[in-house]
PyMOL Python script that loads the backbone (N, CA, C, O; Angstrom):
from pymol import cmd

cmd.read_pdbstr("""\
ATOM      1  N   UNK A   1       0.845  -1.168   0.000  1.00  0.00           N
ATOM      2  CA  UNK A   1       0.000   0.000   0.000  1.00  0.00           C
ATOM      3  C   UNK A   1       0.897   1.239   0.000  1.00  0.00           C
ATOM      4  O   UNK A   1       1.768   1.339   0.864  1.00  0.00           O
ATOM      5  N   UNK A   2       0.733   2.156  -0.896  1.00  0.00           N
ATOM      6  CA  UNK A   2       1.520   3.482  -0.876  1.00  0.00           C
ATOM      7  C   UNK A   2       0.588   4.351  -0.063  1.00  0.00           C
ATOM      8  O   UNK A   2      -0.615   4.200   0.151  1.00  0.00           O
ATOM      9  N   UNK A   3       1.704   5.617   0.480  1.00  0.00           N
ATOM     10  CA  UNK A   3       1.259   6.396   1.416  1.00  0.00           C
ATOM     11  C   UNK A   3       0.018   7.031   0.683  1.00  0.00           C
ATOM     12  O   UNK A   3      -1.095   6.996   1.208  1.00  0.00           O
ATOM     13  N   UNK A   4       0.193   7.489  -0.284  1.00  0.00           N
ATOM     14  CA  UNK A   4      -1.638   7.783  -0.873  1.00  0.00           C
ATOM     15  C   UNK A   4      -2.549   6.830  -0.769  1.00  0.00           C
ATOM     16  O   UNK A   4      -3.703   7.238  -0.905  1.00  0.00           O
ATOM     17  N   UNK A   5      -2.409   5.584  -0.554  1.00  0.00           N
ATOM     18  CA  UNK A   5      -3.202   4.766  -0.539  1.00  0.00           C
ATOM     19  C   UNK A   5      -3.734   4.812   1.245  1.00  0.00           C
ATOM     20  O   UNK A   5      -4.878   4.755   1.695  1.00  0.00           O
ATOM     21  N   UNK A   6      -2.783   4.900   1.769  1.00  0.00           N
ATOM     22  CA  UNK A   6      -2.657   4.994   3.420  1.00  0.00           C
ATOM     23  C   UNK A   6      -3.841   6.130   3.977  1.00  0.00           C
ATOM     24  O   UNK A   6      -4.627   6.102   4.924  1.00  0.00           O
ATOM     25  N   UNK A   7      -3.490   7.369   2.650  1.00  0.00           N
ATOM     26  CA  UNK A   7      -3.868   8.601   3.434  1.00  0.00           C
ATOM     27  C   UNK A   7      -5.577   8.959   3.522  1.00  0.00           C
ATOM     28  O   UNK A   7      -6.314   9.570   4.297  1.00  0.00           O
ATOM     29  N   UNK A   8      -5.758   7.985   1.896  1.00  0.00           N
ATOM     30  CA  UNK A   8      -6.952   8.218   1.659  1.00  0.00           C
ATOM     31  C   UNK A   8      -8.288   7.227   2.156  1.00  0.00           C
ATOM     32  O   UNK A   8      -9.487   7.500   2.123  1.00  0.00           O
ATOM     33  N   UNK A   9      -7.554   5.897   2.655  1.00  0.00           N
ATOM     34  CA  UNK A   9      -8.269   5.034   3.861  1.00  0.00           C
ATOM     35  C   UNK A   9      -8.550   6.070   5.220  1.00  0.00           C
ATOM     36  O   UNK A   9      -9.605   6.218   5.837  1.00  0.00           O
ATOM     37  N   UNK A  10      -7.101   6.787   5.475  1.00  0.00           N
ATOM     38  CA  UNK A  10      -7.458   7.579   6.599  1.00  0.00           C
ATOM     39  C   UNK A  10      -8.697   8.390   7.034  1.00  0.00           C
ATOM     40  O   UNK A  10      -9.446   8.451   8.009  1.00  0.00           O
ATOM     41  N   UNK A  11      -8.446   9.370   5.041  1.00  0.00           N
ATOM     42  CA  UNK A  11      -9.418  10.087   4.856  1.00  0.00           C
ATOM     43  C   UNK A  11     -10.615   9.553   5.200  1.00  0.00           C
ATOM     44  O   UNK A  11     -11.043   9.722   6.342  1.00  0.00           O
ATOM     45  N   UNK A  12     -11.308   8.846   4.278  1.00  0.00           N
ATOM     46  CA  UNK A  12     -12.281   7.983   4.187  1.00  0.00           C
ATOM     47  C   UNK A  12     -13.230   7.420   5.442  1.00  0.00           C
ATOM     48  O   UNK A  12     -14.459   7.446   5.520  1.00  0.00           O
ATOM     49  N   UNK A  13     -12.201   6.874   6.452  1.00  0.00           N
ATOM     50  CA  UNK A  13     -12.680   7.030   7.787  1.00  0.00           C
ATOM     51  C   UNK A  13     -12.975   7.980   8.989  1.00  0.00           C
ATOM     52  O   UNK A  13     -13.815   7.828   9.875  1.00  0.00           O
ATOM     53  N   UNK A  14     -12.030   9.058   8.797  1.00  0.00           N
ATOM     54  CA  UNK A  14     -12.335  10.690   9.277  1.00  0.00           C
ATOM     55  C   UNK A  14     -13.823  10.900   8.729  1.00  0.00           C
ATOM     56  O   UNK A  14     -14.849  11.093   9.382  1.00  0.00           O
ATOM     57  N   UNK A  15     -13.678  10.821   7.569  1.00  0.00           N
ATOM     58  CA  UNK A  15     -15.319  11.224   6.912  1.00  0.00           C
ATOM     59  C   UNK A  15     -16.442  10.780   7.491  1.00  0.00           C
ATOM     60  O   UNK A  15     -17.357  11.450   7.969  1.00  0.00           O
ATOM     61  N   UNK A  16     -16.259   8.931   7.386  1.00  0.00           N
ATOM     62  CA  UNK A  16     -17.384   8.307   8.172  1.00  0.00           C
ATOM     63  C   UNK A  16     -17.757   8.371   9.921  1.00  0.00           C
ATOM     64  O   UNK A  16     -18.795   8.027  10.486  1.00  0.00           O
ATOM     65  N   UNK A  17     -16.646   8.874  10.430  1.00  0.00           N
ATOM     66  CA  UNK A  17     -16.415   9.674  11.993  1.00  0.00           C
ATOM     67  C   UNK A  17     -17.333  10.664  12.154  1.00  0.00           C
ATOM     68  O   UNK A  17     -18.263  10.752  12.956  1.00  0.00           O
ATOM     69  N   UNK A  18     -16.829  11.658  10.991  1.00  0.00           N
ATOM     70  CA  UNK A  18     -17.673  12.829  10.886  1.00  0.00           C
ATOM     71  C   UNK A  18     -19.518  13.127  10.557  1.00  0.00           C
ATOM     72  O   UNK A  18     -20.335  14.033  10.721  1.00  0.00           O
ATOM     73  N   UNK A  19     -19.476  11.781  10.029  1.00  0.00           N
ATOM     74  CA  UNK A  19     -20.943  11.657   9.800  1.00  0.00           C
ATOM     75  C   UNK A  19     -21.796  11.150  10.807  1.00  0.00           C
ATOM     76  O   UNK A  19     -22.913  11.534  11.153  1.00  0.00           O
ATOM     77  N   UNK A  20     -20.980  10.081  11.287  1.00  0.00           N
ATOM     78  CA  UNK A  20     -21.715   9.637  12.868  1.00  0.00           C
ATOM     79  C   UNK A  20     -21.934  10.726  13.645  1.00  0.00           C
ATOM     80  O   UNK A  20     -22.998  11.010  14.195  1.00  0.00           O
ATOM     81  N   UNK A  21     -20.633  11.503  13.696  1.00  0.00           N
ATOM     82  CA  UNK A  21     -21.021  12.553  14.861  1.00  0.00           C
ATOM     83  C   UNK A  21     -22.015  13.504  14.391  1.00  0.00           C
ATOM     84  O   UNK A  21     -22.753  13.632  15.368  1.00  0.00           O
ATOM     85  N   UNK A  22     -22.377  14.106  13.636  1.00  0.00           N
ATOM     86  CA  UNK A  22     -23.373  15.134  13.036  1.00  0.00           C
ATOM     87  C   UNK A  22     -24.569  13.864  12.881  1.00  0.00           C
ATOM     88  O   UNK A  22     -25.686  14.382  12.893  1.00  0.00           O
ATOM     89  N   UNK A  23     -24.628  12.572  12.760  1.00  0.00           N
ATOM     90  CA  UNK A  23     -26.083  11.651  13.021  1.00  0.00           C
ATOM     91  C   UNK A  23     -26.028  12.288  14.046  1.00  0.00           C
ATOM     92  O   UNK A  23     -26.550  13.397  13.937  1.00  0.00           O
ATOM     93  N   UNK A  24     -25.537  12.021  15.188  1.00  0.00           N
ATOM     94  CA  UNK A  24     -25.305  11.748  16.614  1.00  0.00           C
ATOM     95  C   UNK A  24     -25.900  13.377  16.914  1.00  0.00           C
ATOM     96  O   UNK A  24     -26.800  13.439  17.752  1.00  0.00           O
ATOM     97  N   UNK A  25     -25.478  14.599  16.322  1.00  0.00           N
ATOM     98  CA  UNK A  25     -25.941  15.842  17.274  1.00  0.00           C
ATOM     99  C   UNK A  25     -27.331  16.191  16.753  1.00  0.00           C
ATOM    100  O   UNK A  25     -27.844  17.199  17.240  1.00  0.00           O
ATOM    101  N   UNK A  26     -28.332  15.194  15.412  1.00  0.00           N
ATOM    102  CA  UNK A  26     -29.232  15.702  14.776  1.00  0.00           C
ATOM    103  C   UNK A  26     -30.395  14.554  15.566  1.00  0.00           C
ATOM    104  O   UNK A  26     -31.586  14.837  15.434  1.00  0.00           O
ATOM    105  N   UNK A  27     -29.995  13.162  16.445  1.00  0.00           N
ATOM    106  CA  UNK A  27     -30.508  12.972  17.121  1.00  0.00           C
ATOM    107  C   UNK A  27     -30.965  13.217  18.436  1.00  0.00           C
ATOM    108  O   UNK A  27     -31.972  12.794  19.004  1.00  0.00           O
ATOM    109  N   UNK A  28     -29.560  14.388  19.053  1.00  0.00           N
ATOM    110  CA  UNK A  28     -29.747  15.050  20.284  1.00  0.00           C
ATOM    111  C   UNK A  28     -30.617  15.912  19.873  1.00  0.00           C
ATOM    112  O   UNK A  28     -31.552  16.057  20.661  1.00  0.00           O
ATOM    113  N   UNK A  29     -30.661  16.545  18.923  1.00  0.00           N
ATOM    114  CA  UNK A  29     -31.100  17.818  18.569  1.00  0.00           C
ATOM    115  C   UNK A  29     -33.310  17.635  18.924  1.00  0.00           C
ATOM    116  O   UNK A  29     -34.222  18.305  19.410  1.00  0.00           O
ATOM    117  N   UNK A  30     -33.124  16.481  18.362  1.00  0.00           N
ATOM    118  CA  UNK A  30     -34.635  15.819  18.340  1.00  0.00           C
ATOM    119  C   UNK A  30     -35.164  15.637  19.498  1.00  0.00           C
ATOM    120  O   UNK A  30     -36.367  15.392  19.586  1.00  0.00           O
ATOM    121  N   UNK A  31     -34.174  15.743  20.851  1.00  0.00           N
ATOM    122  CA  UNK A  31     -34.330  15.913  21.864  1.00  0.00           C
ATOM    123  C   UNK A  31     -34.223  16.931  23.243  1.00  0.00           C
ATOM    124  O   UNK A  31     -34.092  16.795  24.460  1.00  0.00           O
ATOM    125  N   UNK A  32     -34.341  17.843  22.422  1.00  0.00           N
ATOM    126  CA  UNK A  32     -34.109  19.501  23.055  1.00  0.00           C
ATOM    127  C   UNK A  32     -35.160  20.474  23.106  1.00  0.00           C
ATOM    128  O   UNK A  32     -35.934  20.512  22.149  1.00  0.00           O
ATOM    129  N   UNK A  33     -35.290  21.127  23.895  1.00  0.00           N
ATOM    130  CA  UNK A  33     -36.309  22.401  23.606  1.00  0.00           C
ATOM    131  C   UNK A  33     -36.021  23.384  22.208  1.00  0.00           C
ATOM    132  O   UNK A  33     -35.005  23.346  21.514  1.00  0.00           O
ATOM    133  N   UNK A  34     -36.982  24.093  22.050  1.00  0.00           N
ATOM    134  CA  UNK A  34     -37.097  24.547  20.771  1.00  0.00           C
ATOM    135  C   UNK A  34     -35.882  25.812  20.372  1.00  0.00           C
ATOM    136  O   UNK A  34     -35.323  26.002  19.292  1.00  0.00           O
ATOM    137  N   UNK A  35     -35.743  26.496  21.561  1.00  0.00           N
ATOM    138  CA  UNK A  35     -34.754  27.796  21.411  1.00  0.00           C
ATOM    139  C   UNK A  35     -33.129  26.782  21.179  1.00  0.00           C
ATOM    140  O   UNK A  35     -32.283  27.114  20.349  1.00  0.00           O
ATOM    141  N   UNK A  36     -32.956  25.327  22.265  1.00  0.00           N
ATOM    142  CA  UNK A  36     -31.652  24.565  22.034  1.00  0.00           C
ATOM    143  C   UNK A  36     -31.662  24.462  20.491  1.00  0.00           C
ATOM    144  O   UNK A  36     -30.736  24.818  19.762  1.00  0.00           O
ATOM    145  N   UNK A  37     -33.341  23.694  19.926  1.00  0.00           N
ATOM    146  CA  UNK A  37     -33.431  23.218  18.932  1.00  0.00           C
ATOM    147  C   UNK A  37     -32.175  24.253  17.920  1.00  0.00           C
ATOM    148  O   UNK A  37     -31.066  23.821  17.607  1.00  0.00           O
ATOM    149  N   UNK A  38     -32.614  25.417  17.616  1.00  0.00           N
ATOM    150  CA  UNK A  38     -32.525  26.798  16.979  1.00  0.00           C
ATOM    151  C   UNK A  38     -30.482  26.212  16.755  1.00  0.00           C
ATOM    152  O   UNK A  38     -29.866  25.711  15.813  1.00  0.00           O
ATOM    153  N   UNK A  39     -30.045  26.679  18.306  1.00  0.00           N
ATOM    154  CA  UNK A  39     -28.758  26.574  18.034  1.00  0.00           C
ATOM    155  C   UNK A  39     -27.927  24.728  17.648  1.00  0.00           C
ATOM    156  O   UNK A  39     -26.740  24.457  17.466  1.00  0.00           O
ATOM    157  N   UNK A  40     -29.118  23.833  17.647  1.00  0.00           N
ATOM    158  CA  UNK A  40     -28.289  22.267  17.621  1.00  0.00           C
ATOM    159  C   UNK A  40     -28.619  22.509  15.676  1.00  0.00           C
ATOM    160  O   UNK A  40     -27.886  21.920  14.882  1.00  0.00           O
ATOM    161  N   UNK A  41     -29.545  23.239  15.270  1.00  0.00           N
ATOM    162  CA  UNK A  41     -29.693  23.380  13.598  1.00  0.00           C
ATOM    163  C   UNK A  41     -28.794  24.172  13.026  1.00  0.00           C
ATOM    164  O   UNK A  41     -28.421  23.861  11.895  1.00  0.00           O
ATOM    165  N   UNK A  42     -28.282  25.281  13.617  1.00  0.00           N
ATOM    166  CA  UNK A  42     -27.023  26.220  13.053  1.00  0.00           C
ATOM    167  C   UNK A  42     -26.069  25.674  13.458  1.00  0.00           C
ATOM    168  O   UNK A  42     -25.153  25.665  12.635  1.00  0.00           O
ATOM    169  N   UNK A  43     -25.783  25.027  14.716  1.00  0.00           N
ATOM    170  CA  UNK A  43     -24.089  23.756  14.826  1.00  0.00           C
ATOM    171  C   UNK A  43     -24.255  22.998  13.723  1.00  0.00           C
ATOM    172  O   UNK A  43     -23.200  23.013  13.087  1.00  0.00           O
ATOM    173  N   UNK A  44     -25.154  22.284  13.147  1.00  0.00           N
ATOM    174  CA  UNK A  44     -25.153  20.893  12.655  1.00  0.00           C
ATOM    175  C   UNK A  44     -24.960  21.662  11.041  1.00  0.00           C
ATOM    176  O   UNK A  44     -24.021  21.133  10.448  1.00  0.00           O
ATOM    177  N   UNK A  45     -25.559  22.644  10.321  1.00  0.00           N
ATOM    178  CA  UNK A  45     -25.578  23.569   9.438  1.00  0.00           C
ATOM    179  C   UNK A  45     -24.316  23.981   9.191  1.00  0.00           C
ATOM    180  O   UNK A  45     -23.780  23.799   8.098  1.00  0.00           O
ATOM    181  N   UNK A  46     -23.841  24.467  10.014  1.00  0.00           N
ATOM    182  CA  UNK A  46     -21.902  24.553  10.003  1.00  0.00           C
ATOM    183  C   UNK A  46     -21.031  23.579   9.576  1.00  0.00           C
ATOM    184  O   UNK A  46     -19.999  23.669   8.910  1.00  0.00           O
ATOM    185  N   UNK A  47     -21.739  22.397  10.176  1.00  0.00           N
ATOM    186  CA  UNK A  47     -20.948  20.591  10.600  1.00  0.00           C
ATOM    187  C   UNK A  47     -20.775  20.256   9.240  1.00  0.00           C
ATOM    188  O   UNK A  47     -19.658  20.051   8.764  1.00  0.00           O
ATOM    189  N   UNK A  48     -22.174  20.168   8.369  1.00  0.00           N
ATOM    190  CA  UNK A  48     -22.235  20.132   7.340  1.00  0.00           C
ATOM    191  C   UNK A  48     -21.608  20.603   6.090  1.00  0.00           C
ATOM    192  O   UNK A  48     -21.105  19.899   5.214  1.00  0.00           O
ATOM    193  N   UNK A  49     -21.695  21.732   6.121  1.00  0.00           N
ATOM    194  CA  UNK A  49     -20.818  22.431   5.081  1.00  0.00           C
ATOM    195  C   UNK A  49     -19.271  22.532   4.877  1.00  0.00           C
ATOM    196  O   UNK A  49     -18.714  22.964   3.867  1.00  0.00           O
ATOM    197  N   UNK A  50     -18.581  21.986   6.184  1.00  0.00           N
ATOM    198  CA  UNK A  50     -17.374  21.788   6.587  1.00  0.00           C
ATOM    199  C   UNK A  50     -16.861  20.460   6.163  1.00  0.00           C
ATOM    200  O   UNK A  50     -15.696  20.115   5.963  1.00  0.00           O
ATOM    201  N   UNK A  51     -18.235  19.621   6.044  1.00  0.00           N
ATOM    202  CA  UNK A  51     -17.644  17.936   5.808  1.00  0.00           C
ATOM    203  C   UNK A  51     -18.039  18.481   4.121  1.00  0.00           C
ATOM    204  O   UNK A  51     -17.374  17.828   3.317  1.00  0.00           O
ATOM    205  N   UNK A  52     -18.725  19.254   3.615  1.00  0.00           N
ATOM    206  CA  UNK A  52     -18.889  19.366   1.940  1.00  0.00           C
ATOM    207  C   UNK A  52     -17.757  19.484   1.661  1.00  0.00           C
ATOM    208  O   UNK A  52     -17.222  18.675   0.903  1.00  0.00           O
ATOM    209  N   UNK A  53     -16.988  20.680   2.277  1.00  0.00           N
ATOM    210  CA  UNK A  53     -15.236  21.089   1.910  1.00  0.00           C
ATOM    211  C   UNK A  53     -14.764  20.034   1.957  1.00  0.00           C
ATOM    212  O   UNK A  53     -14.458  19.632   0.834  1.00  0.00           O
ATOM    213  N   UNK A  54     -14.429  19.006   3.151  1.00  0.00           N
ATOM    214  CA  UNK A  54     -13.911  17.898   3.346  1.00  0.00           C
ATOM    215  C   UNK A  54     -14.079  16.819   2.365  1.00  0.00           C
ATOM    216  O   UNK A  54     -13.097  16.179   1.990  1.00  0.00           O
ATOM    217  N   UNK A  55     -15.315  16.562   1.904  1.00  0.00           N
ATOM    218  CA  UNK A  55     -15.298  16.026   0.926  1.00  0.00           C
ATOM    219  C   UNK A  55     -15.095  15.958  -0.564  1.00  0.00           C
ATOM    220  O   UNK A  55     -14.961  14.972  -1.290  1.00  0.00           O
ATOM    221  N   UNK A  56     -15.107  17.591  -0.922  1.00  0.00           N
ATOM    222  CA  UNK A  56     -14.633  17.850  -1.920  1.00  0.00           C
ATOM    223  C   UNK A  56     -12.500  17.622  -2.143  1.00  0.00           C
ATOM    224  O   UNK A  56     -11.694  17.037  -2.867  1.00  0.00           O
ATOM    225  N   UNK A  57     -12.517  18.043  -1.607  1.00  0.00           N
ATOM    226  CA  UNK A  57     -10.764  18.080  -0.988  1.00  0.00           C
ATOM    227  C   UNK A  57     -10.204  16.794  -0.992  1.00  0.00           C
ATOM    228  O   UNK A  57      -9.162  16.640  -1.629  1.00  0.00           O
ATOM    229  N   UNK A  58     -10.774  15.702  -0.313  1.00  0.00           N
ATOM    230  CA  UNK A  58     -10.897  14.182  -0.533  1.00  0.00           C
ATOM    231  C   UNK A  58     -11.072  14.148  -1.805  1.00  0.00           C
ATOM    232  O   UNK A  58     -10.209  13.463  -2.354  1.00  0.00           O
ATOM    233  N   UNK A  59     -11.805  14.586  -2.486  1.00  0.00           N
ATOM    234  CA  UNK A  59     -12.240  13.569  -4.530  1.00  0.00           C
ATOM    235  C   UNK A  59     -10.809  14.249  -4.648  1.00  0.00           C
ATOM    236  O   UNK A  59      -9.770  13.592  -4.703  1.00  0.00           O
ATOM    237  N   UNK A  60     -10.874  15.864  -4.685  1.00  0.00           N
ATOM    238  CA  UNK A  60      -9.268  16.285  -5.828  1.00  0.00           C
ATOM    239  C   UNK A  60      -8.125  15.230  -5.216  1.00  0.00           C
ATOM    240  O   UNK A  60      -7.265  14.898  -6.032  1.00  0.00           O
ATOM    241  N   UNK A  61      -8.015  14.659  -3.862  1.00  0.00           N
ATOM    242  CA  UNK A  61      -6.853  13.923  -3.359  1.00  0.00           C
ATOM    243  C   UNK A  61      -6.812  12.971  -4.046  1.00  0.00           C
ATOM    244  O   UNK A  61      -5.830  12.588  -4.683  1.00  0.00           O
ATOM    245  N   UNK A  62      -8.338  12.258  -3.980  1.00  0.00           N
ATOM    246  CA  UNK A  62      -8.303  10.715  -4.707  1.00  0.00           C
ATOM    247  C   UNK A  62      -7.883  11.036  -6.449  1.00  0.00           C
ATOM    248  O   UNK A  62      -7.164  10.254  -7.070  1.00  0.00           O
ATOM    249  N   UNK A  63      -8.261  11.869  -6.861  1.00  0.00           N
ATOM    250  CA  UNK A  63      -7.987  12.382  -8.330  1.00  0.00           C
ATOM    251  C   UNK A  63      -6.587  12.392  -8.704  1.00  0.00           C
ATOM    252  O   UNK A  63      -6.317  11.948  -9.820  1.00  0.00           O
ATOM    253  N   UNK A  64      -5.428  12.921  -7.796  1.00  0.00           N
ATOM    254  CA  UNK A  64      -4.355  13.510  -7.752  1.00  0.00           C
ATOM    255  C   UNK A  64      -3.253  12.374  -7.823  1.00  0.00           C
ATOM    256  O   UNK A  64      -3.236  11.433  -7.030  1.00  0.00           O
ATOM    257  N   UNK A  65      -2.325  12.549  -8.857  1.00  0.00           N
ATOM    258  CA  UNK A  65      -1.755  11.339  -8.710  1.00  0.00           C
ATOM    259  C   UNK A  65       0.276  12.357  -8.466  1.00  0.00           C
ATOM    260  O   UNK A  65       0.628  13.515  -8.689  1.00  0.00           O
ATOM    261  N   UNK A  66       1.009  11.162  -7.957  1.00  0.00           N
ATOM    262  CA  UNK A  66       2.240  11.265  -8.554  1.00  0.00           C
ATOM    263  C   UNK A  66       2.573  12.553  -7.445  1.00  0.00           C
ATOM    264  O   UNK A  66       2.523  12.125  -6.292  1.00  0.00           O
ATOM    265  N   UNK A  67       2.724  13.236  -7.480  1.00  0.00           N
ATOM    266  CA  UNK A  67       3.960  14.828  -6.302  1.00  0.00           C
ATOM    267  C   UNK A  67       2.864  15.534  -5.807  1.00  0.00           C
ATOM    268  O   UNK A  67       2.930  16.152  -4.744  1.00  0.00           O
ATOM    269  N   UNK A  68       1.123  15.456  -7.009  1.00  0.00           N
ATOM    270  CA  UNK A  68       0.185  16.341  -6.573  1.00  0.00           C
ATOM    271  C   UNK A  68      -0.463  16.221  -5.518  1.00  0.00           C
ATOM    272  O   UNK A  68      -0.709  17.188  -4.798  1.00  0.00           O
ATOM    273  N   UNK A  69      -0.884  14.881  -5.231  1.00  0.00           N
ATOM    274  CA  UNK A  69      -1.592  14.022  -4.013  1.00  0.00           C
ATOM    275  C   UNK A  69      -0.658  14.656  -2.796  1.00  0.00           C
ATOM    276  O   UNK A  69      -0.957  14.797  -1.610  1.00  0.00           O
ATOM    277  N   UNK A  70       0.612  15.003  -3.508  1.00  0.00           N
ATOM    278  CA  UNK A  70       0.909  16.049  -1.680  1.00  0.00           C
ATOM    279  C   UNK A  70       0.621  17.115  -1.443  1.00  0.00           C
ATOM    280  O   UNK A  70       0.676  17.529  -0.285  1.00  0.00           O
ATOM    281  N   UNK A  71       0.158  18.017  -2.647  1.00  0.00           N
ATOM    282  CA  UNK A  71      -0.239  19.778  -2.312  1.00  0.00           C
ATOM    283  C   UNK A  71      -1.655  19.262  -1.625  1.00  0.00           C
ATOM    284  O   UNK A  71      -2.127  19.778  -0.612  1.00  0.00           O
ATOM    285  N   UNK A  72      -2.228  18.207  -2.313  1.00  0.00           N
ATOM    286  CA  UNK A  72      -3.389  17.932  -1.725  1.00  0.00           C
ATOM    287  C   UNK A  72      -3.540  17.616  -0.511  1.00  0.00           C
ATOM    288  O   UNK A  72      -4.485  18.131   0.087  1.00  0.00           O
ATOM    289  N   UNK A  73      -2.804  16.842   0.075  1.00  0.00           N
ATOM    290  CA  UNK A  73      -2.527  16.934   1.334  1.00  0.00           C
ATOM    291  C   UNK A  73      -2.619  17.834   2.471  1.00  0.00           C
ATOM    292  O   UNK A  73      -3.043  17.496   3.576  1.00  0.00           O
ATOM    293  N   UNK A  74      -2.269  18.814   2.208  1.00  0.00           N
ATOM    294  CA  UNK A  74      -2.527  19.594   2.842  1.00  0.00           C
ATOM    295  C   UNK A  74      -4.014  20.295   2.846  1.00  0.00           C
ATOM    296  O   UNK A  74      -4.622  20.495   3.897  1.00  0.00           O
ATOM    297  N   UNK A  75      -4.277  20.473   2.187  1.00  0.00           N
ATOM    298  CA  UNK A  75      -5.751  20.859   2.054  1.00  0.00           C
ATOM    299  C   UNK A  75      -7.140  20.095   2.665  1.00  0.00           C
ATOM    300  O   UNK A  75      -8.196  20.511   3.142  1.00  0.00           O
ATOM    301  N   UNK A  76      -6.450  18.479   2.336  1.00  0.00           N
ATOM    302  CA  UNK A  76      -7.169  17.568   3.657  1.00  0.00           C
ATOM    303  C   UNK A  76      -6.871  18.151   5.090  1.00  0.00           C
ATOM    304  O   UNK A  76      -7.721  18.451   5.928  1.00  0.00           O
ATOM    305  N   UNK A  77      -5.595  18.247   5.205  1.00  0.00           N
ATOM    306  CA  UNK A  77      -5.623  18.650   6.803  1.00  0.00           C
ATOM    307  C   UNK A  77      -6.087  19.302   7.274  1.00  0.00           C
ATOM    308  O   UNK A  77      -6.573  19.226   8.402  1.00  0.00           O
ATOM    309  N   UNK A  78      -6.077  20.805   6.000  1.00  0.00           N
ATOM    310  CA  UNK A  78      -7.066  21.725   6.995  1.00  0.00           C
ATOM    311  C   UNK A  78      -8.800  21.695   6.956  1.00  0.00           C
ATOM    312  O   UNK A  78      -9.443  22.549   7.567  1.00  0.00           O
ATOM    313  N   UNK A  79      -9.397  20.713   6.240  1.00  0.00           N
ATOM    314  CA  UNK A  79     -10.163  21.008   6.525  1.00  0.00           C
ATOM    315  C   UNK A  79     -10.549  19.668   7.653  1.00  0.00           C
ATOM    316  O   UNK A  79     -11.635  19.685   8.232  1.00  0.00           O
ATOM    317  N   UNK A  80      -9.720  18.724   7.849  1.00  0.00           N
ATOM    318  CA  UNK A  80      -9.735  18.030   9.236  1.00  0.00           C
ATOM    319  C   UNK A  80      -9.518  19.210  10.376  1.00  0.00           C
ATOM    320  O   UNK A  80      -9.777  18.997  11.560  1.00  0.00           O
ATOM    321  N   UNK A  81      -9.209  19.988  10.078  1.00  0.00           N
ATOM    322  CA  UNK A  81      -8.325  21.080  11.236  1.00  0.00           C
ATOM    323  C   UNK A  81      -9.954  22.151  11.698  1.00  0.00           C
ATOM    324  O   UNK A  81     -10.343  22.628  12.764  1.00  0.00           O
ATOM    325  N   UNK A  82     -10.579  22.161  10.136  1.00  0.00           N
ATOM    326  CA  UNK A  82     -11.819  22.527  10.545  1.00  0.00           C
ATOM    327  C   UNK A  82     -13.087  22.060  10.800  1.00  0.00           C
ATOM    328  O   UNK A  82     -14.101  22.724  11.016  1.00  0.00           O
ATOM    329  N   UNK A  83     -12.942  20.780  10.755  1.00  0.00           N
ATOM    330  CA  UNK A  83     -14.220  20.203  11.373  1.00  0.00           C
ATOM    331  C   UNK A  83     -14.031  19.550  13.049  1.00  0.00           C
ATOM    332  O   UNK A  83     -14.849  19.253  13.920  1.00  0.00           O
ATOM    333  N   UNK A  84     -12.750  19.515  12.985  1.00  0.00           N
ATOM    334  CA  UNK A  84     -12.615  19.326  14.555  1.00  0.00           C
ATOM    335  C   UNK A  84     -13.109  20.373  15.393  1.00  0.00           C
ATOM    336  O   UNK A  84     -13.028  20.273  16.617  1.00  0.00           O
TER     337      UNK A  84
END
""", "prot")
cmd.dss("prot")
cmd.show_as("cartoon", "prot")
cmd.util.cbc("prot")
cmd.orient("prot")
């Protein structure tokens, strides 16, 4: 397995992390008063659009072959850097 191969299993599972946890705050959310409700829909609204970046950033990685898959690299990180 090459380190692109390594990075993008990594990826791949960060992603599916990320989705549990945003299941996970849209089922708390179902369980809150209405004003919590308000702010668990603008967290999860954020959550979302952060894993879109993330996932976009992931395809150009998986796309990227050969020296590029490392500029890409970085661009995964940060948006791991922003969904944490």
């Amino acid at each position: 397995m090459t380190e692109k191969d390594a990075y993008e299993r990594k990826a791949e599972a960060k992603m599916r992390e990320w989705q549990a946890d945003i299941d996970k705050l849209r089922a708390q959310a179902d369980q809150v008063s209405a004003d919590a409700r308000i702010e668990y829909d603008r967290q999860i609204a954020k959550l979302v659009e952060q894993q879109k970046a993330a996932r976009q950033q992931y395809e150009k990685l998986e796309k990227a072959s050969g020296e590029a898959w490392a500029d890409m690299k970085s661009g995964m990180e940060k948006a791991w850097a922003d969904m944490s």
